[in-house]
N, C-alpha and C positions, 0 to 999 in steps of 0.2 A: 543481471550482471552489473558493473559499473556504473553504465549510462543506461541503467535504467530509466520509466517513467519521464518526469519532469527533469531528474538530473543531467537529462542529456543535453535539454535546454542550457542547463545554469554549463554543464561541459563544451557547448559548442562558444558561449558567450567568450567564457576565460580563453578558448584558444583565439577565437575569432577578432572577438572585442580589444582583447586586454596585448593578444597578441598577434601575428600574422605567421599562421600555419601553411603549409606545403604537402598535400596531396597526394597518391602515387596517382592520381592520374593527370596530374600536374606536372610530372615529372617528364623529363628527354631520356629516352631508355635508348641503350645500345645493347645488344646480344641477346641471351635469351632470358625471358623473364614470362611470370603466369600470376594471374593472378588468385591468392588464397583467402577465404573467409571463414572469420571464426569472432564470436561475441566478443572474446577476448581483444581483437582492435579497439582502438578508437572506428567509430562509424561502420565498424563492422568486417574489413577488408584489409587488406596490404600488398605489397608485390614484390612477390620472390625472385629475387637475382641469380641463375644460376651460371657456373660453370666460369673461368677463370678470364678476366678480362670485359666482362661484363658489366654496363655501368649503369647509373640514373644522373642525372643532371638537374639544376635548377640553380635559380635567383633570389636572395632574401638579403632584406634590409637591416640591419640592427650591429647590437656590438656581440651579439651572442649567437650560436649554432648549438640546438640540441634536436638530435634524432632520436627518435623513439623505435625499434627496432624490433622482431619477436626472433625467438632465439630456440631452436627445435634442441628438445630431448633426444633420447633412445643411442644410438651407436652409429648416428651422421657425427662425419669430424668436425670441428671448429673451423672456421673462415679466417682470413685477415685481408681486412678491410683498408681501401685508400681512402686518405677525405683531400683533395687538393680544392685551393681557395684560390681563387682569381692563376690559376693554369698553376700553382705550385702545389707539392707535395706538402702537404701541412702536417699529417699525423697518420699512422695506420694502429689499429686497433682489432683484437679478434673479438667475433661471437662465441666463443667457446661457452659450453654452457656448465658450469660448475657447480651447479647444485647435485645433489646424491640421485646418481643414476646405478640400475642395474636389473638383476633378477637374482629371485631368493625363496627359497623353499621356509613354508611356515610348516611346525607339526601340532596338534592338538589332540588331546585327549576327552571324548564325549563321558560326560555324567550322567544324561539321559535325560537332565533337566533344560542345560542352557541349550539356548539356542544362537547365541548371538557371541562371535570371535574376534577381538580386535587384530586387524592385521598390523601394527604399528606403527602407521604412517597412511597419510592420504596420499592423491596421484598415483594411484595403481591401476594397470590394466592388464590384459593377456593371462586372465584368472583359470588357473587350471585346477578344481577341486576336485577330493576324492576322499569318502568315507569307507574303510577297510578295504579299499584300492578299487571300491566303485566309482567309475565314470559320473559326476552330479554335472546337471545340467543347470545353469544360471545366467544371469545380466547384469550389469548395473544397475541401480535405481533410474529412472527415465521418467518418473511421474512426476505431475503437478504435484500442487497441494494436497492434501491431506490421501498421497497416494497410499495404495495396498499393496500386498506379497501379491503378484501376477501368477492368472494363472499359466500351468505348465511350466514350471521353475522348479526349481528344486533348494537355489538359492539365489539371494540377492546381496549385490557387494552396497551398501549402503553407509552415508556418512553420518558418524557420532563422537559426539564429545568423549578424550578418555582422558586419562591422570596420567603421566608420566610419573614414576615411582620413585626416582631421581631426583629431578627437579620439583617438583609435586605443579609443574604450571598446566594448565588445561590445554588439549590440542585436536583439534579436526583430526579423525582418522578413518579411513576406511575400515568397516566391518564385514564380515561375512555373514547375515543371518539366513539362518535355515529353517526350510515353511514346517521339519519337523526336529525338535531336538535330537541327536544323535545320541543313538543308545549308548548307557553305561559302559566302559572300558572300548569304545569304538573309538580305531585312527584314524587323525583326520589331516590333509595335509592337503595343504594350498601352495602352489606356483604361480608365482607371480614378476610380472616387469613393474617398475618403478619410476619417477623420474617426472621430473616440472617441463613442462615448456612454458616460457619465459615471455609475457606480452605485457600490454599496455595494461590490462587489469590483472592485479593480481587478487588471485582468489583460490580456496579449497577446490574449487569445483574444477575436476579434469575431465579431459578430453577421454575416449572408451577404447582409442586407439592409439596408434604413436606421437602420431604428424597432428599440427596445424592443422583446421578445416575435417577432422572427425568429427561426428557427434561429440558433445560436452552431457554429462550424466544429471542427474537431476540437484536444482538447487537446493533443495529441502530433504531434511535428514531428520535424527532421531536428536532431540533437543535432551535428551537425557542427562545429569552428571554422574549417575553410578558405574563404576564399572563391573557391575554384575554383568553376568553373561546371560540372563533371561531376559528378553525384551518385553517390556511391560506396552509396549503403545502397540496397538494394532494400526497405526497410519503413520507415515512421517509427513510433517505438518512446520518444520523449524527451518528457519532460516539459521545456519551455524555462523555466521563471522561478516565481518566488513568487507568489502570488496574496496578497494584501492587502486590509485596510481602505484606501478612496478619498475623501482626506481632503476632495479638490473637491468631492465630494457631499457635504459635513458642512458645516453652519451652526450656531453655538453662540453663545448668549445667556448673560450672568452676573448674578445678580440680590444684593445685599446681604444677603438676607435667608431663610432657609430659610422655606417655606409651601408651602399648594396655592393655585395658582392657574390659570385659565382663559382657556388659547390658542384664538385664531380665528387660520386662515391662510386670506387671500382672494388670488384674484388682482385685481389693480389695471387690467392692461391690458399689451398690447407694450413691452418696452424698448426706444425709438425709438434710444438711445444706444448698446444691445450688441449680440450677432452675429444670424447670421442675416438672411433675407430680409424686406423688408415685407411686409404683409399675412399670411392665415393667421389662425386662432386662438390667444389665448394657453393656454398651459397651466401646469401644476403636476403635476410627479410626487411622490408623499409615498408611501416605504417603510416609516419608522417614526420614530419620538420617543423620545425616554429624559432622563432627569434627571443621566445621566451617560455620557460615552461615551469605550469604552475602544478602541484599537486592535487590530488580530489580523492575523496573519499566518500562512498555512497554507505550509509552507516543504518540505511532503512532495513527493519527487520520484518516480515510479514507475521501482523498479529499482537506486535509489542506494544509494551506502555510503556509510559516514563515509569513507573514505578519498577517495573523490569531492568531500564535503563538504568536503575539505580543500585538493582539490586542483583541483579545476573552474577552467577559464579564463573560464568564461559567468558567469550568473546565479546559479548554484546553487551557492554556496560560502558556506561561515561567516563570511567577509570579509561579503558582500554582505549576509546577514543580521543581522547585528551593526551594518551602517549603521542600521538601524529602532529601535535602543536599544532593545531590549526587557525588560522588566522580568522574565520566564518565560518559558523556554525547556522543552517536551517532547520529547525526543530517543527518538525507536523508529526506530532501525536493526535491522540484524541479520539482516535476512531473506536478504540478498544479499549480504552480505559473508562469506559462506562461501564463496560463490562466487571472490570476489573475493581475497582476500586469502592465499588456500593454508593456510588452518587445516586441517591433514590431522591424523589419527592419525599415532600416534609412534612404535606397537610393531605387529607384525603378526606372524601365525603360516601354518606352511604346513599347507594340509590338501588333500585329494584327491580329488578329486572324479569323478563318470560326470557323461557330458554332458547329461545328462536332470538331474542335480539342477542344474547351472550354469543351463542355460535356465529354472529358475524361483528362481535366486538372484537377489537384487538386489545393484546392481552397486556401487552408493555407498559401501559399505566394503572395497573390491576394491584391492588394490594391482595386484597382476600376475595373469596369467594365463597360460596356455600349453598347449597340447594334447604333454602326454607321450609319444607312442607308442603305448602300448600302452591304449590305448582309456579312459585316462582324463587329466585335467587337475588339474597343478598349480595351484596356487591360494593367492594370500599374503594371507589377511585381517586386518581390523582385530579381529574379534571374537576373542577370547582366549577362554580359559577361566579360572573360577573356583575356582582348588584351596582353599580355604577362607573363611568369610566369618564375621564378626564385626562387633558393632555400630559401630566405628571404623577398623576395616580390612578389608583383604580383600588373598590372597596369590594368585597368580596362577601357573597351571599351564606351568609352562617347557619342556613339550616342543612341539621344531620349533616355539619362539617367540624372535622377534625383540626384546630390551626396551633396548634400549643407549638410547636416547633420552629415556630417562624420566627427568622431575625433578621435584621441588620446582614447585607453580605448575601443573601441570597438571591436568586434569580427567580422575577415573577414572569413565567411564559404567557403570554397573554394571546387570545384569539382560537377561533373554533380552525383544525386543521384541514381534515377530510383530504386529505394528500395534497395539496397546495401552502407551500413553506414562504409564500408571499405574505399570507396572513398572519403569523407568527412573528410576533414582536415581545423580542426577551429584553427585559431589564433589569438592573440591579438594585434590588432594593437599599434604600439610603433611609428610610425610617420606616417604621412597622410600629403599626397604633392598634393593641392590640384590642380593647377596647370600641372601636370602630372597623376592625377588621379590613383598615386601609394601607396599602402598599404607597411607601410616597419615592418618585424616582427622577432623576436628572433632568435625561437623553426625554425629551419628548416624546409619546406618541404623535404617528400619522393615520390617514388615511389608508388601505391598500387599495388592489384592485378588487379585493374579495369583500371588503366593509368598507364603505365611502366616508364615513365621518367618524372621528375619534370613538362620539358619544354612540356608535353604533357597534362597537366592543360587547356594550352592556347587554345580558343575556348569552353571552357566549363564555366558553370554556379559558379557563386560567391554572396555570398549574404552579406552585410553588417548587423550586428545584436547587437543591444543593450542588456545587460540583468541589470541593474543597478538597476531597481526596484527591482530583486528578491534580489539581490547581497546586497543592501542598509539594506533589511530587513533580511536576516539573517546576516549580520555584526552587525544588531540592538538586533537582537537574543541573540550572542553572549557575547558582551556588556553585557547584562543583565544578563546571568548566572554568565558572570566571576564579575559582581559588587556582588553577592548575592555567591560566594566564589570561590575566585580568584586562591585557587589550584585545581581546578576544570580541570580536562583533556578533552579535546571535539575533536571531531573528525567529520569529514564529508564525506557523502558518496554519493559517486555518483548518478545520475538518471539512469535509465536503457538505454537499448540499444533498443531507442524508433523507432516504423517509423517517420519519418519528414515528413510523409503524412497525420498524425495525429494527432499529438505532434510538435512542433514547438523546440526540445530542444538539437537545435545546439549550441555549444559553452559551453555546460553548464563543461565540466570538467573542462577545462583550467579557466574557472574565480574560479572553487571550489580552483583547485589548489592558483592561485594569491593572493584569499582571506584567504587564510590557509596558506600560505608563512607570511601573513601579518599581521596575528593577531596570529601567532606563532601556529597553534591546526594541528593534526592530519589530515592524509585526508584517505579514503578508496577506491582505484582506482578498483572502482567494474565495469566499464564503457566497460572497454578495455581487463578485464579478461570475460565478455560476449561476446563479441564480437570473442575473440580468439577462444571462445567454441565454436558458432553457426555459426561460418564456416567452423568449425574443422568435422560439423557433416556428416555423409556419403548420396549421392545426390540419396537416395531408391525411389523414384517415377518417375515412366515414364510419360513423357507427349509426345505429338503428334506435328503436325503441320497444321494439317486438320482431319477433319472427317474419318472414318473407320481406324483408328490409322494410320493413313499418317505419312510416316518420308522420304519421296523422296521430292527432292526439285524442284518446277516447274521453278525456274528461279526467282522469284520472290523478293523481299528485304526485304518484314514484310510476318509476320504466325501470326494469333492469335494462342494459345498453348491451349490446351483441352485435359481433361481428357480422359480415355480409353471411357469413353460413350459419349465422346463430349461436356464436360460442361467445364464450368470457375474452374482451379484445384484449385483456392484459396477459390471458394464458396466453393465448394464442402467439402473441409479443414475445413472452418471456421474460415482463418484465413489468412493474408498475409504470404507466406511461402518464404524461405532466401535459399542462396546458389544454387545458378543456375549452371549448366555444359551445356554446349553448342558444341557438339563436330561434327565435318562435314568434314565424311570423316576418321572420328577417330581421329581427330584432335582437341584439345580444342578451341575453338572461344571466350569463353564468354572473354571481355573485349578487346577485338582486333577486333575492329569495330564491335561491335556488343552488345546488350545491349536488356533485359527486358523492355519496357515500361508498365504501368498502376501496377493494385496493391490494396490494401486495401484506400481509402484517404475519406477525405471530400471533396464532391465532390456536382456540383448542381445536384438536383432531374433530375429522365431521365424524368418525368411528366409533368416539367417546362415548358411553352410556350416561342417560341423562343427570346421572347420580352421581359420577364421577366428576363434573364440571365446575373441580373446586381449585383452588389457591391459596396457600398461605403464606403470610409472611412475606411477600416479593417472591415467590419463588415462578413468578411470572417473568421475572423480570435475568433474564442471562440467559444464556444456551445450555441445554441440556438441564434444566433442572428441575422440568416440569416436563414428567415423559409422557401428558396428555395433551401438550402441543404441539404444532409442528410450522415451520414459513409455508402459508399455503395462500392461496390467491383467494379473495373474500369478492366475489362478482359482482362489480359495480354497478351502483343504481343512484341513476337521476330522482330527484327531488326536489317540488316546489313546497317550500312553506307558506306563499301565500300568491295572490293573483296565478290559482292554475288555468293555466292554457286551454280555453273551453275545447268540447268535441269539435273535432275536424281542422283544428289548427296545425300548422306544418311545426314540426320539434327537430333540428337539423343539427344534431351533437357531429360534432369534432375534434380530432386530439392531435396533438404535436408525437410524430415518427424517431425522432432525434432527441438522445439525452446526452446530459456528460458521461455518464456510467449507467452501464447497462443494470447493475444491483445497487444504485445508490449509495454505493463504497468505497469502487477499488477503481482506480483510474484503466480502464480497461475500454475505453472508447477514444477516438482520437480528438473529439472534441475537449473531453475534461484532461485530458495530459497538453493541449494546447492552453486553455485556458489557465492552470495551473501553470504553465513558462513562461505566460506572460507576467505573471504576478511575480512569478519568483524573480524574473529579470529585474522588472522596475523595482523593486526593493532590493538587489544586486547593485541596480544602478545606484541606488542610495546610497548604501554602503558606501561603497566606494569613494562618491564623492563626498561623504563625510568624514572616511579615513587618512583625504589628498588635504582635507582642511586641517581634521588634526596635525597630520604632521608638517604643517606651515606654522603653527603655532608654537 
């Protein structure tokens, strides 16, 4: 909703920070009142006043009073409200709620092909359907992401984009799709209630029943623009529209004069004059109070790219949120636009492979593939090698490498991964000697924790990486807010601290930075404040080296690593887990010869026959386009490349239990939606204080 994610941070900042908000549990309540929750609040709550003479009370400082209010649907009558200021009668105002309420019979005509009904308006509930006057049994949509037709339905009310024929503008509407298309000349006819309830966010997404505090239906719909009636997606997967501050919930008083002074809100009685039915009690919803109120729009779409943002026919375009005039704009793309845009590597090299090391390669940096004959495979990767390395350059080992595409502008990813993003250090190339096959760049190389000396790069993986498509389309982004109001403050925020095992999203800070140097805007370096956390974390699980908790060493140079009951510790998890300790001997190892292979990646199916473990083209590289791979867990093995651990020495692996995100994506843990508010703040803070200087000037 709204205050989703990170948003809720930058939402609590503007009320808190910028202004001084009021509570319902803050409030002096007189008569009766309960409290209701629904996402639709600010913070998730509010408190309902009922029955006439019933008041809330409080204290606030400023020259302004604005309550924010939720306002019920259905056939409750309208309120009228007192606000007295310091014991006077100041103003009375009702809740009446005036948007289009009711119930309405739809009829429809079956083809036997569609299966999918626009009911012509979203906020519908109390769905009574019926094909040739059979009883159909149905629900709302209720699923996450990429939900299905549930079983034992008959149908599902589900939201889609449709055309109004009229105006031709696009609009969220509820649909009725049915799990079979209704036969030829079959009548179909829907009853249904209608009608918004009216809160701090506004949004497509309603409630499944009347009142505040029902269940709210699923935020993700049929992202479609046709209005055919056959539905082509088998999942809904789109987020349809922006969720916003609901300015009909907002009532603002302006006072002459800055003080504190003492609001009472009573209710009065029924608005004999506004919506709604007679009779009933009246009420009053109160979410919060503030002395100032700022608007917000959370405009994140699950799955989008700025090229989408650019180019969307619905809702979800930079046109559409540019109509909100917004004064601050946070733009975090990125995550999906690799996907999207064919930001491939530019150089690749051939190497050769047994089919035993392929099955536990990941496939992301894979151009082709091929099974040679003679029991091994060709193989054209991104990762290069490092024939020399130095704190500004790095030359790059030219046999059986491809580099004719390298320029000026690109990103040379430098350092062997193995699922540790410590070690990877992206730069921009500033000159490219093609002739020496040397990368010359700015930003220094360092040390990490992984490779101790610059010059100890050399012999390790480099990859040359374009991002210009994503790069082009949000510089096209930008453009377009600053033409539609050019004091407009924008800021950019990092992508997470992805694996490159399954996310291809090296390079991406250093162009956010170049690109924010260059068009003057903000940046929020959320990238590297992750990354400090999630190695910062403590390494609480023991892993083994063999079977019956082995931690003696046979001599040997690789272990796979297993849980206390002998399984793969990252299944087990559910998740590729970060911060390896490696110690032997008592002595830490990890990164002094010695390294993690495999990991969470896209990888081919272990199903695959040996013949089939090919590639072309990139076609390794996206979801879904190589139906011989699948994200599958590659079971990790310790490896010494040199000084191994002789027989009988102790090998005591450990790993960090805590991540930002449990898929390395989606802020779906509470640490990477903290660390992300921290960043977003301090770069709020910025703002801010360089918008108070502008306008001194």
């Amino acid at each position: 909703m709204l205050d989703d994610s990170f948003v809720a941070a930058a939402d609590q900042y503007i009320r808190t920070r910028l202004a001084a908000t009021i509570l319902p549990h803050e409030l002096e309540v007189s008569g009766i009142a309960e409290k209701v929750e629904s996402r639709k609040f600010y913070l998730g709550s509010a408190l309902r006043l009922l029955k006439e003479g019933s008041e809330a009370s409080f204290t606030l400082e400023g020259d302004e009073l604005s309550i924010v209010q939720g306002i019920e649907r259905g056939s409750r009558p309208g309120s009228l409200i007192e606000l007295y200021v310091d014991g006077v009668l100041h103003d009375t105002f009702s809740n009446s709620n005036y948007s289009p309420c009711g119930t309405e019979q739809l009829q429809f005509k079956g083809d036997g092909r569609s299966d999918t009904f626009d009911l012509g308006r979203c906020q519908t509930y109390g769905h009574d359907v019926t094909v040739d006057n059979e009883q159909l049994k149905g629900i709302h949509n209720t699923a996450g992401y990429g939900g299905l037709f549930p079983e034992g339905q008959d149908y599902l009310i589900i939201r889609k984009y449709a055309l109004d024929a009229v105006t031709n503008n696009t609009n969220v509407h509820h649909h009725v799709w049915f799990k079979s298309p209704p036969r030829n000349g079959s009548k179909i006819e829907v009853t249904q209630s209608y009608g918004e309830n009216i809160a701090y966010a506004k949004t497509t997404v309603g409630e499944m029943e009347t009142d505040f505090g029902s269940p709210l239906e699923s935020r993700f719909g049929d992202g479609g623009f046709d209005n055919a009636g056959v539905k082509h997606q088998t999942s809904l997967s789109y987020g349809m529209d922006f969720r916003e501050t609901d300015q009909r919930a907002v009532k603002t008083w302006k006072f002459p004069t800055h003080a504190k002074r003492r609001f009472v809100l009573r209710i009065k009685g029924i608005d004999t004059n506004g919506s709604g039915e007679r009779g009933g009690d009246p009420y009053f919803i109160f979410n919060f109070a503030t002395n100032r109120f700022h608007q917000l729009t959370n405009a994140g779409i699950g799955g989008w790219t700025a090229r989408q943002f650019n180019t969307d026919q619905g809702l979800r375009n930079t046109f559409h949120l540019m109509k909100k005039r917004p004064d601050i704009v946070f733009i975090e793309l990125g995550t999906n636009d690799d996907w999207d845009t064919g930001n491939e590597y530019v150089a690749t090299r051939r190497i050769i492979v047994t089919e035993q090391q392929l099955r536990r390669m990941p496939t992301l940096f894979l151009k082709y593939c091929a099974y040679n004959g003679d029991g091994y495979y060709n193989v054209d990767t991104a990762e290069l090698v490092v024939a020399d390395s130095n704190a500004n350059s790095v030359t790059i080992n030219g046999e059986s490498t491809e580099l004719g595409g390298v320029r000026k502008g690109d990103v040379v990813v430098i350092g062997n991964y193995d699922g540790d993003n410590r070690n990877i250090l992206s730069r921009i190339i500033e000159h490219w000697d093609a002739a020496t096959r040397t990368a010359t760049f700015g930003k220094p190389l360092h040390p990490t924790p992984v490779t101790k000396t610059v010059g100890g790069f050399t012999g390790q993986a480099v990859r040359i990486k374009r991002i210009e498509g994503y790069i082009g389309q949000l510089e096209l982004m930008i453009d377009t807010i600053l033409k539609a109001n050019r004091d407009v403050q924008i800021a950019l925020v990092d992508t997470g601290l992805s694996n490159f095992y399954t996310r291809l999203l090296m390079g991406y800070p250093e162009k956010l930075d170049e690109l924010a140097k260059r068009k003057n805007v903000f940046r929020v370096h959320a990238y590297q404040a992750l990354m400090d956390w999630q190695y910062s974390q403590p390494q609480d699980i023991q892993l083994y080296i063999g079977n019956d908790r082995a931690m003696k060493s046979t001599g040997a140079n690789e272990y796979f690593l297993l849980s206390a009951d002998g399984k793969d510790i990252n299944r087990v998890h559910g998740t590729q887990l970060r911060n390896w300790s490696v110690l032997v001997d008592g002595v830490e190892r990890y990164g002094d010869d010695c390294f993690i292979e495999g990991g969470y990646a896209l990888a081919f199916k272990t199903t695959v026959d040996r013949l089939d473990l090919t590639i072309t083209d990139w076609d390794s590289h996206g979801r879904g386009r190589n139906p011989r791979m699948e994200y599958r867990f590659i079971p990790p093995k310790l490896v010494f490349t040199s000084h191994v651990p002789p027989q009988g020495a102790t090998i005591d692996v450990k790993i960090a239990s805590d991540k930002w995100s449990a898929d390395d994506t989606h802020l779906n843990r509470r640490a990477g939606v903290d660390i992300y508010s921290q960043e977003i703040i301090k770069t709020l803070d910025a703002m801010i204080h360089q918008r108070a200087i502008d306008e001194k000037r």
